[in-house]
C-alpha positions as CSV (number, residue, x, y, z in Angstrom):
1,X,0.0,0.0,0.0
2,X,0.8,3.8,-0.5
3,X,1.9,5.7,2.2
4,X,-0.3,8.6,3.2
5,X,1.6,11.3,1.1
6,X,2.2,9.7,-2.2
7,X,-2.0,9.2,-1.6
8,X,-2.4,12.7,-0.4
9,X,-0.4,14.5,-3.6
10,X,-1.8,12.2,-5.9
11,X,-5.5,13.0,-5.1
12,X,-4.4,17.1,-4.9
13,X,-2.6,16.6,-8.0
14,X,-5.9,15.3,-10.1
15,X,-8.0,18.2,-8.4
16,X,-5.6,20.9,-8.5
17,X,-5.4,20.2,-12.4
18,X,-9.3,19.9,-12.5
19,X,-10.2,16.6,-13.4
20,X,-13.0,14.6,-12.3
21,X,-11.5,10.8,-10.6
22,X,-13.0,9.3,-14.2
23,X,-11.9,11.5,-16.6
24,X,-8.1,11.6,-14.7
25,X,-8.4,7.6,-14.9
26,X,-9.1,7.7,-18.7
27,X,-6.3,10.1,-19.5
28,X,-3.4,8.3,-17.3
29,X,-4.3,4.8,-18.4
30,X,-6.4,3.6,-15.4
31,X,-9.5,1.9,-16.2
32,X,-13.0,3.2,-14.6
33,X,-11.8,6.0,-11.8
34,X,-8.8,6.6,-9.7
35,X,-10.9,6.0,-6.8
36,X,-9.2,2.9,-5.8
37,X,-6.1,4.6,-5.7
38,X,-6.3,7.1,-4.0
39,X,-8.1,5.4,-1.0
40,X,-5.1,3.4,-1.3
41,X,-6.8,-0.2,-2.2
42,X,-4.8,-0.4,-5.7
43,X,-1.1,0.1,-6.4
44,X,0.0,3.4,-8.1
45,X,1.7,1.4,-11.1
46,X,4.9,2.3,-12.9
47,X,3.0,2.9,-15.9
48,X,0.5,5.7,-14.0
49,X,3.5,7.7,-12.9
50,X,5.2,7.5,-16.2
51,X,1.9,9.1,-17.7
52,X,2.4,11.9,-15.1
53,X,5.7,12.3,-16.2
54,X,5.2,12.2,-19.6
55,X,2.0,14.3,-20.0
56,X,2.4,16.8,-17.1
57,X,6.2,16.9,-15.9
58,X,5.4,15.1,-12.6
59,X,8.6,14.4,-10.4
60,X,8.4,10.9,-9.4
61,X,10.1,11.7,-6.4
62,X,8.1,14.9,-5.1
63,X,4.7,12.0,-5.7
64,X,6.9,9.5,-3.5
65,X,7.8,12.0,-1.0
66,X,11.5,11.9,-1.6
67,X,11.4,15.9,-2.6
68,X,9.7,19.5,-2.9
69,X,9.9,19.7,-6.6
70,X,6.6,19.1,-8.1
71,X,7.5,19.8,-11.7
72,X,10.3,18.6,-13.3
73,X,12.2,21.7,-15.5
74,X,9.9,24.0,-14.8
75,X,12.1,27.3,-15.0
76,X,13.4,25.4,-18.3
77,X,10.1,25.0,-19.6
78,X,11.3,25.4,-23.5
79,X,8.6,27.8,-25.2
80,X,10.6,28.2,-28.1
81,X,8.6,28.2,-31.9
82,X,7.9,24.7,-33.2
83,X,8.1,26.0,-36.8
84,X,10.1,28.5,-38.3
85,X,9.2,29.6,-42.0
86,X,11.7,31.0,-44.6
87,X,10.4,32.4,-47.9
88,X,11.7,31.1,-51.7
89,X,15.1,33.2,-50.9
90,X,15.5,30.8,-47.8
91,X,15.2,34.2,-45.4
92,X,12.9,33.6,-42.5
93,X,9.1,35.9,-42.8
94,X,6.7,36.9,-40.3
95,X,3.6,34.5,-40.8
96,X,0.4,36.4,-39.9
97,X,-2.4,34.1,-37.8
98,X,-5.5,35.5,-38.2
99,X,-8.6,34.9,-36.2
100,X,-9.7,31.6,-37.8
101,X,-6.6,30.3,-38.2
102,X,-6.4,31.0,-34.8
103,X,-8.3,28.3,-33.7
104,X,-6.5,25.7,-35.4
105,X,-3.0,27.3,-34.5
106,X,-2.5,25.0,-31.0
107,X,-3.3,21.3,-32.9
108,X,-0.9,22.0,-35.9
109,X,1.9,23.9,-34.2
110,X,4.5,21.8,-35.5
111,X,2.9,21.0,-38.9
112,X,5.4,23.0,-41.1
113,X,2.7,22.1,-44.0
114,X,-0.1,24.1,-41.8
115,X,2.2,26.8,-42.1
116,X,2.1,27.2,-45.6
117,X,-1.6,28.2,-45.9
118,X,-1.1,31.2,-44.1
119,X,-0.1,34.7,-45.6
120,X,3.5,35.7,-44.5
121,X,5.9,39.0,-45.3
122,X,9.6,40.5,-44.5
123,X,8.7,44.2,-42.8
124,X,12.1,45.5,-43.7
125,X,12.4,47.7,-40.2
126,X,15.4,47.5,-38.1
127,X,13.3,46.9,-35.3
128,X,11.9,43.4,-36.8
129,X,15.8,42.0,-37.8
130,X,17.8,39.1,-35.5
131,X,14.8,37.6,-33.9
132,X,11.3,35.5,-34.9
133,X,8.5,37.6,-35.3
134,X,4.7,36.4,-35.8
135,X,1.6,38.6,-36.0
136,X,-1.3,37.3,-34.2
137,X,-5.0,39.4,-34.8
138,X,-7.0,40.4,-31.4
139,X,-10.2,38.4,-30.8
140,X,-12.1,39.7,-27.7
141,X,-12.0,42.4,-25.3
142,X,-9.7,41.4,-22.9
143,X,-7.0,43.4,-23.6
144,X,-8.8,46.7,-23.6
145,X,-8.1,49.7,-23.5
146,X,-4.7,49.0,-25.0
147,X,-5.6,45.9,-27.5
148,X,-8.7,46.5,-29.8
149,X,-10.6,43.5,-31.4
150,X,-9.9,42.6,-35.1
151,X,-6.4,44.9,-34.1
152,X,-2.9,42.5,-34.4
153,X,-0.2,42.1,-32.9
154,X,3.7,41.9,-34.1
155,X,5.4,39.5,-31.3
156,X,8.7,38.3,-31.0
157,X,9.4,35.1,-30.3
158,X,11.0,33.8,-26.5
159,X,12.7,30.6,-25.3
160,X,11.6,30.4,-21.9
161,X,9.2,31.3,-19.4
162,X,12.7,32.7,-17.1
163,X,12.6,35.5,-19.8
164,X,8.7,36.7,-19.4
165,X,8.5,40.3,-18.3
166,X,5.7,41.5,-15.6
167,X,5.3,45.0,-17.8
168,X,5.5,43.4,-20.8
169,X,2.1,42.2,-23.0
170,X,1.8,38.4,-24.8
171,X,0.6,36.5,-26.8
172,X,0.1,32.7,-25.4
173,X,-0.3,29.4,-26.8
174,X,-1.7,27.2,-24.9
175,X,-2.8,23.5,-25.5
176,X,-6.1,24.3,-27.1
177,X,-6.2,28.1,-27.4
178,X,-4.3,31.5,-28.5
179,X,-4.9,34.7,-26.5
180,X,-3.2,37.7,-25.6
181,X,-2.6,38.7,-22.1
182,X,0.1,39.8,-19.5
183,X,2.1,36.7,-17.8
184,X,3.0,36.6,-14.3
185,X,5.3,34.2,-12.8
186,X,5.6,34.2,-9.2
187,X,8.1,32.9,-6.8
188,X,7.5,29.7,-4.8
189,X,4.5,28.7,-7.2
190,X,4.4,26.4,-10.0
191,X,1.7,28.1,-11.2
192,X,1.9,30.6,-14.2
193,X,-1.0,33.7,-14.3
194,X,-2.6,35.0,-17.2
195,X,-4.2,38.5,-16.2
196,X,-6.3,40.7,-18.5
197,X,-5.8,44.3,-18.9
198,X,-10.1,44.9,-19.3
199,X,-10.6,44.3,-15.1
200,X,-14.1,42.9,-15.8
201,X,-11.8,39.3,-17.0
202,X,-10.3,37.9,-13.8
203,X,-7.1,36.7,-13.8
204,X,-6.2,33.2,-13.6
205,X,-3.7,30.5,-12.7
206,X,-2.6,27.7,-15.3
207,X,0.5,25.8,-15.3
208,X,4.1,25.7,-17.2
209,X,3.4,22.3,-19.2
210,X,-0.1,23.9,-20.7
211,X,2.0,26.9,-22.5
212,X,3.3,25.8,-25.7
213,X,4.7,28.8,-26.9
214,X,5.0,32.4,-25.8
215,X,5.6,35.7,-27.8
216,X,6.5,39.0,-26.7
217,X,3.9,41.8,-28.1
218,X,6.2,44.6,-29.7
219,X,3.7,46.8,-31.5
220,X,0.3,46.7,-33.3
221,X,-1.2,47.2,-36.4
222,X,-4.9,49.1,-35.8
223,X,-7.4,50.6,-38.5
224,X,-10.1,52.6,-38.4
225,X,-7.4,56.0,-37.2
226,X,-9.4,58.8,-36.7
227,X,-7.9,62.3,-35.7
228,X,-10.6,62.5,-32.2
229,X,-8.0,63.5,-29.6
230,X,-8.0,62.5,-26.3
231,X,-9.3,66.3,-26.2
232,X,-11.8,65.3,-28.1
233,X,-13.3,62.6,-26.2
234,X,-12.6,64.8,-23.2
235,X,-15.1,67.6,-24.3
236,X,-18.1,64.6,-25.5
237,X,-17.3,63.6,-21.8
238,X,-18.1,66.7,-20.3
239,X,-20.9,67.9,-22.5
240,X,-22.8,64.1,-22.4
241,X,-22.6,65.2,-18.4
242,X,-24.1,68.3,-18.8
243,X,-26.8,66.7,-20.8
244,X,-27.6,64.3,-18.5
245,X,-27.7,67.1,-15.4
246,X,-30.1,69.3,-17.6
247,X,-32.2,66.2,-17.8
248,X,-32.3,65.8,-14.0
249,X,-32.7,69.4,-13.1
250,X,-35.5,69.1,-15.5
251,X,-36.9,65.5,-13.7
252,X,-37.1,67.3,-10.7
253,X,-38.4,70.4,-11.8
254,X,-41.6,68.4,-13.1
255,X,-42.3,66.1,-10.0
């Protein structure tokens, strides 16, 4: 039988990453539920902790209590592009993932064919030279006031998770989705957060192995320019006000 421990960071493990003791069973190669095992009637096999290993960077000695390290390599987590693409002249181009493509970005990430569908150009800027650049278009509201939907993003690619800024904006692939948002990695937690500028999107915790790849937002491309100035809005501010004080003096003026 288990000791206590291994039981106790087994059964945190499965709830901490959110899974239901069926669905965990399923994706670890356990049949029915991991009910059994983590009341400690069946043997946590080899082959179960090798699934942890493999699909979620589980130390097999932090699960048998022999150390504090939950996640193997997690300051090394690689983040690093799975594809690089090169135009005919064999110079590497800035592929542009747009909304729809989007969606199908996180399953074909290292299909260099996938790749090919998608538009790509060389912005001859100083600015975009020695490092891998992708542009990413907004979905959502998340990132507002700074990020506009249908707006993209220019983002420069980054090896590792170590080199995330707090101040800094990005664009994040996880296993299923894209989306933009500002990365904090705290100390003493294995946990990464993902925090929306727009304050009505709480922010929330996932972890290193979920992130497949993470650029750095360097500038935007946005449409629709008009010359309102902050000014501008400034004086519609104030003058909506006074319309709306006229209307109550004018309320209370009737009753």
């Amino acid at each position: 039988m288990e000791n206590e421990l291994t039981l106790k960071r087994f059964t945190d493990l499965r709830r901490e990453l959110g899974f239901t003791q069926a669905d965990f069973a399923a994706l670890i190669g356990v049949s029915n539920t991991t009910a059994d095992i983590e009341r400690g009637r069946t043997k946590l096999s080899g082959k179960v902790v090798l699934e942890l290993l493999k699909q979620f960077k589980i130390n097999p000695l932090w699960l048998f209590g022999e150390s504090d390290e939950q996640y193997l390599e997690t300051s090394r987590t690689s983040v690093i592009p799975k594809v690089v693409t090169v135009d005919s002249a064999n110079r590497e181009n800035m592929v542009l993932v747009n909304a729809k493509a989007a969606a199908g970005y996180p399953q074909n990430i290292s299909d260099t064919s996938w790749y090919q569908q998608l538009p790509a150009f060389d912005l001859p800027i100083p600015e975009f030279r020695n490092a891998t650049y992708r542009g990413f278009q907004v979905e959502g509201d998340s990132m507002l006031p700074n990020l506009h939907p249908g707006e993209w993003v220019l983002a420069r690619a980054i090896e590792h998770i170590d080199y995330v800024s707090a101040n800094k904006m990005y664009v994040v692939v996880l296993q299923d989705s894209i989306m933009v948002k500002k990365v904090e990695k705290r100390p003493n937690s294995n946990n990464i957060t993902l925090i929306s500028l727009n304050e009505t999107y709480p922010p929330y915790d996932i972890k290193p192995f979920q992130i497949q790849e993470i650029w750095e937002v360097s500038s935007k491309i946005t449409f629709n320019v008009d010359a309102t100035t902050d000014n501008g809005l400034l004086r519609q501010l104030q003058e909506s006000m006074k319309e709306l004080k006229d209307q109550l003096q004018h309320v209370k003026k009737v009753n």
